[in-house]
C-alpha positions, 0 to 999 in steps of 0.5 A: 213840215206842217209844224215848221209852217205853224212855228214860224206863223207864230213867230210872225204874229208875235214879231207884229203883235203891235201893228194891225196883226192886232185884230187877226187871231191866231186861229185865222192865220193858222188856218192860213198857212194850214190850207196854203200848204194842203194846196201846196200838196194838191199842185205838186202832186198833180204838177208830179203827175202831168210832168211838169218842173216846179219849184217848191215856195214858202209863199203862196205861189208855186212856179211851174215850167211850162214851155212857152210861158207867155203862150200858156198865160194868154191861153189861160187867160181867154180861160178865165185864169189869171197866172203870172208869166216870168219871161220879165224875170229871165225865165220865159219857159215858166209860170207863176200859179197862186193858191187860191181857194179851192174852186179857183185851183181846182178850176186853174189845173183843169185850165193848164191841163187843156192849155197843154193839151193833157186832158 
């Protein structure tokens, strides 16, 4: 997988080579897309482990079910924790989670575990 995730940043950084991608190395993005997917890993396998629905993403997000997504993003919210609800979407019972750094994940699963009463 991790492979694949290298392949086509490569290929994206050769696709815009021209344009301002001229100024970020190769390393930077990398890295990027490198510690995206590690986080990715963190957020499934807790998300495994509170059995909770996601989808999995090629971007940096990740779509969690949580019941009532409004709810849980207003809850967050007072927390300090930003998510996105989908009920604008058709998808009222989810939540969009971006990957952040890792404080900010670490910070956001403890969030959402106190907000669905696991913790």
């Amino acid at each position: 997988m991790i492979l694949i995730v290298l392949i086509i940043a490569m290929a994206g950084l050769k696709y815009f080579e021209v344009s301002y991608m001229e100024s970020i190395s190769w390393w930077w993005i990398i890295g990027l897309f490198f510690v995206t997917f590690v986080w990715f890993e963190f957020f499934e396998r807790a998300l495994r482990d509170l059995k909770l629905e996601y989808v999995p993403s090629a971007a940096n997000f990740i779509l969690v079910r949580v019941g009532k997504g409004q709810k849980v993003f207003e809850s967050l919210q007072q927390q300090g924790v930003i998510v996105r609800p989908m009920g604008g979407y058709q998808l009222p019972e989810w939540i969009r989670i971006t990957i952040g750094t890792p404080q900010e994940n670490k910070r956001c699963l403890e969030a959402l575990k106190t907000v669905l009463g696991q913790n």
